[in-house]
Structure formats: structure tokens, C-alpha cells
N, C-alpha and C positions, 0 to 999 in steps of 0.2 A: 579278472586279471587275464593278460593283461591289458590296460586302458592303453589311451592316446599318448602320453608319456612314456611309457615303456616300449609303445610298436616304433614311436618316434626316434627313440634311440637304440634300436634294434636296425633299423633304420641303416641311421647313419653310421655304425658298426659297418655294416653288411658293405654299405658302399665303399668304406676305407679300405676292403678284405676283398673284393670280387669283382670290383667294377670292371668289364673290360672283359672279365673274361668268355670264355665259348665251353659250352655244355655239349660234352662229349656224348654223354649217356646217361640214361635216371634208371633207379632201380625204386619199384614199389614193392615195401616187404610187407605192407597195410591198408589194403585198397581200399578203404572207408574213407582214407583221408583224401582221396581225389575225386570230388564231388563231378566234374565235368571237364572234357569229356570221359570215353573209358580209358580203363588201365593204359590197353596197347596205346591206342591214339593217342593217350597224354603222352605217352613214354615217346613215339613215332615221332610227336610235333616237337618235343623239348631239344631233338635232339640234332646238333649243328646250331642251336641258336646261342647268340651273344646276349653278356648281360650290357644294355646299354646304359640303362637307369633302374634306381629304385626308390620308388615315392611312396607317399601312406593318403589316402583319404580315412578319416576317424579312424578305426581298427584296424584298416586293413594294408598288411605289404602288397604293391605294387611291385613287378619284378617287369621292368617295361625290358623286353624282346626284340629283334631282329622283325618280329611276324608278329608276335603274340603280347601279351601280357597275362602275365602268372597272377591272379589276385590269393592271396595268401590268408588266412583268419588263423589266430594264434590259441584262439580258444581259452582255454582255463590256464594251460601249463605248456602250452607249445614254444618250439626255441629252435634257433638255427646254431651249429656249430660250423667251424672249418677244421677238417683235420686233412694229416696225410694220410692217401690210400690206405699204409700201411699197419695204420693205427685200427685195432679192432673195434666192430659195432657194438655197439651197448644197446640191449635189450629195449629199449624206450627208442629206438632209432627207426624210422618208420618211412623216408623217404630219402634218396642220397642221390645226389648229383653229381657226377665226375666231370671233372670240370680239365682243362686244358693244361694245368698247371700245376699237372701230379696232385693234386687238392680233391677232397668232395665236400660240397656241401651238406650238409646231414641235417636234414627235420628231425628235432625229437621231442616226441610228448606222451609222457606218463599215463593219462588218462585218454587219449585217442580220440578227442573232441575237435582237434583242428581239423581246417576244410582248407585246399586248395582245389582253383579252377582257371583255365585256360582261357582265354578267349582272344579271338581278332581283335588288333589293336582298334579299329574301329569300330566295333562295338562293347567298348568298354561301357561307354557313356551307359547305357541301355541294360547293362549287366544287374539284377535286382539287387545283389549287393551294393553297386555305386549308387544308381540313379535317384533312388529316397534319400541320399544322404544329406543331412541339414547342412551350414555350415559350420566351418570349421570356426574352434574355440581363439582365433586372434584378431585383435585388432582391427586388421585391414578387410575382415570376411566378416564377424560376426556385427552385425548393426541392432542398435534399440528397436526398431523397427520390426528386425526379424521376430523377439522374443515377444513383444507386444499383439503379432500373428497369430505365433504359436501358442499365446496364452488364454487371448483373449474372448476364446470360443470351450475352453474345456475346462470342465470340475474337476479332470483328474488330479491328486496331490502333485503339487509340485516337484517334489521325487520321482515320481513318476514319466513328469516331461523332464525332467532331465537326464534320465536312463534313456527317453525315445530317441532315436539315432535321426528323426528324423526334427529334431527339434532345435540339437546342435551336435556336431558328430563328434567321436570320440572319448564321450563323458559317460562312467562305467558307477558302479557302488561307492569304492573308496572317492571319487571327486567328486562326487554328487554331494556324499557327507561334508565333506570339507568345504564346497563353495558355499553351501549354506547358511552354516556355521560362520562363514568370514561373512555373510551378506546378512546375517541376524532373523534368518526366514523360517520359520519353522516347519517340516519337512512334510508334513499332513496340509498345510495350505492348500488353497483349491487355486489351480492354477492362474482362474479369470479373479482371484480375490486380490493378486497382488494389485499397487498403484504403479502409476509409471514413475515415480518416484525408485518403489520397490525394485521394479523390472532393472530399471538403468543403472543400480548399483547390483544386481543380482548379475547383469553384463559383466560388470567392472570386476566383478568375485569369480566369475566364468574365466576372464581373460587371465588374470592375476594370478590365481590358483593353476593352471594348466603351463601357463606360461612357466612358473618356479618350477614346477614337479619336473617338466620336461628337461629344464636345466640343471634338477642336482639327477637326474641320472633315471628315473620314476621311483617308484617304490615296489622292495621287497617285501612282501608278508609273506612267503610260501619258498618260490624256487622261482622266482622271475630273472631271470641276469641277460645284458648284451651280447652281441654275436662274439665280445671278446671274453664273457665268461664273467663282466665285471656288474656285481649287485648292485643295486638302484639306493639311494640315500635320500630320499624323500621321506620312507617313512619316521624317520628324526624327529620332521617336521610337521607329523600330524597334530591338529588340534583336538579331533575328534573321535573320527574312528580307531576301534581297536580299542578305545577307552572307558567303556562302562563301566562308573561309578568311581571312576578317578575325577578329580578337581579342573573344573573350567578355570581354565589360567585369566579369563577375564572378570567373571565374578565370584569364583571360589566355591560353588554349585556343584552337585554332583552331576556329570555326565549318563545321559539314560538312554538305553537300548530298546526299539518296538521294531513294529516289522513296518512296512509302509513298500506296496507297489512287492510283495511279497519278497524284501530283502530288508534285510538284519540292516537298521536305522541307527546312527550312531549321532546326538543331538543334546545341544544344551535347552534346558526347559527354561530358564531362567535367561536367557539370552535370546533363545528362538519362540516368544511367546505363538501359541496359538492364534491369540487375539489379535494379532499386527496387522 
């Protein structure tokens, strides 16, 4: 957490809240969280610069710049707020922006796993965050073709490639469970086992699945919520995860938990046969 759903409407949060504006000043009260450059020079470069745009490739905020681009990783529990100046810092507050409009932007994250890095808008391309990234989970980016690539050479479990960022980007634990599950794949499969039969409905579960999540909001299971504070309603609508040893709503099977790709596996046995 959180996945491609969540940064996506964090997202668009952010944009409705800040677009437009000019970054006065940044205060770093948690230097870990600024992977590159250092402190001063992040602080040095951020400041005079306009927010012109804010995009995501797979996990990551894009905070596109006058100069620069801000790439942003939100980690486990990372989260942007807007508040006024005057509103006090809460302890979990770890990076703040002062922004033109009496406003600061405020990074906060509990456990201090998020990464922000700076870079020339021109070499974003290049940045080791972007440049591995697969495509994106819609329609018009992700092709049969791509996942037929990406499968067709490695034993790893199928769970597995679909955690790789490099396989399709954006796709985390909780979507991995759930496309599965709606594609009938069982999550230990070796990834050269599927047919292309398999593959081009495991697309359609890739696009399908990403696509909803994205639109009721992503999902809560912890403290995820959007830049306006508002909780994600996707998890309503899981079929899988989070559900060990409750009832498969399609065959009435108990739902079973393993580890696979060393994360907590959430799968119907009876649905996702090994043998497929």
C-alpha cells in the first residue's frame, strides 16, 4: 500500500488542491525521506518552482516543475495533506512545502519508508525509478503481446510477475490477489505454464480490476485516504484478499492463505486449480 489505485487518486486530489501554485520554501524535518539530491540542494532547487503538473507512472507521484520533476514513492503509509500555515505539525509530518497561497503541502508518514527525488525534467526518462517500468494496467498501453514477453521465458510464480514492476506497473499484493482470482489462475503457476488463452484473459482481469479499484476511490485496509482526507471504497469490493477461510462467493469453498513471492497469498483452491 499504497498500489496504482490509490497513488492515482491521490493524484487527482493533489491536482484539484495545488495546481498552479509556486513553492515558496520546503522544510525537511526527516532527511531519509529525500533520496536525491541532498537536504540543502533539494530545499535550494524546490524553491521558486511552479507546480505545473502532476502525473503517476505505476507508484510513483510525478510532481512535473518549472525545472525539475519531484518523483515521489508513497511507500507503506505515506500521504500528502494541504493545510493552513497555521494549523500545527503532527508528529508523522516529515516534509512541508510552503506554497504561495498561505497553504503548505505536508508529506506524512508514519513509518518513514517514503522516498522523494528531484530530477532534471530531462532526465526523467533515465531516472532508475521510471526507466524499468512495464506498462501501464489500461487498455490503450497494456497489449497481449506485452504479458506473452514477460511470461514466456520465466518459472517464476505468476504472483510473482505480477508484483514485478517491470512486467506491468503499478500492480501491488492486494491487486495481484484479486486479478487472479477474477482470471481463475492459481497464484503458484509458473509463469511460462500459462496458454495464451490464459495470458489474454489474465489482461482482461489486469485491466478490469485496476480500472474499478481506481474508480470507487482504491482501497483502505490500514490509513490510506486522498489528498482530501477522503478513504478509498474498493475494499467493499474484494473477493479475496483479507479473506481467509471465508466463502468463495462463486463456489462456496473456503478461501486459503500461503505465502507465494514471499507475501501473504489470498486464493481460491477450488477455483484457482493448480493444475490449469
Amino acid at each position: 500500500m499504497p498500489e496504482l489505485p490509490e497513488v492515482e487518486n491521490v493524484r487527482n486530489g493533489l491536482k484539484k488542491l495545488i495546481l498552479g501554485k509556486i513553492i515558496i520554501d520546503t522544510h525537511v524535518l526527516w532527511s531519509n525521506i529525500i533520496k536525491e539530491p541532498s537536504v540543502s540542494e533539494f530545499q535550494k532547487k524546490m524553491r521558486g518552482q511552479k507546480i505545473v503538473d502532476i502525473k503517476r507512472q505505476g507508484k510513483f507521484l510525478l510532481f512535473i516543475l518549472n525545472d525539475y520533476v519531484l518523483i515521489s514513492h508513497l511507500r507503506m503509509e505515506g500521504k500528502y495533506r494541504i493545510e493552513k500555515a497555521t494549523v500545527p505539525l503532527t508528529k508523522h509530518t516529515h516534509v512541508v512545502f510552503e506554497l504561495d497561497s498561505d497553504e503548505q503541502l505536508r508529506y506524512l508518514d508514519v513509518r518513514k519508508f517514503g522516498k522523494m527525488s528531484l530530477v532534471d525534467k530531462d532526465k526523467l526518462h533515465l531516472h532508475p525509478s521510471i526507466k524499468n517500468l512495464g506498462p501501464e494496467p489500461t487498455v490503450e498501453t497494456l497489449k497481449t503481446e506485452d504479458l506473452i514477453k514477460a511470461l514466456k521465458k520465466t518459472e517464476r510464480p505468476i504472483k510473482a510477475c505480477l508484483l514485478d514492476q517491470k512486467t506491468v506497473a503499478g500492480i501491488g499484493n492486494i491487486y495481484a490477489d484479486e486479478i487472479l482470482y477474477d482470471a481463475y489462475i492459481h497464484p503458484e503457476r509458473k509463469g511460462n505454464s500459462l496458454s495464451s488463452d490464459e495470458i489474454e484473459k489474465l489482461k482482461t482481469s489486469i485491466i478490469g480490476i485496476m480500472s474499478d479499484a481506481v474508480e470507487k476511490g482504491g482501497t483502505t485496509i490500514r490509513t490510506y485516504s486522498n489528498a482530501f482526507g477522503v478513504e478509498g471504497n474498493y475494499q467493499s469490493y474484494l473477493n479475496v484478499y483479507g479473506k481467509k477461510d471465508e466463502t468463495c462467493q462463486r463456489c462456496q469453498h473456503k478461501i486459503e492463505k500461503i505465502k507465494v513471492a514471499q507475501r501473504g497469498t489470498h486464493y481460491c483452491p477450488h477455483c484457482q486449480k493448480i493444475g490449469r
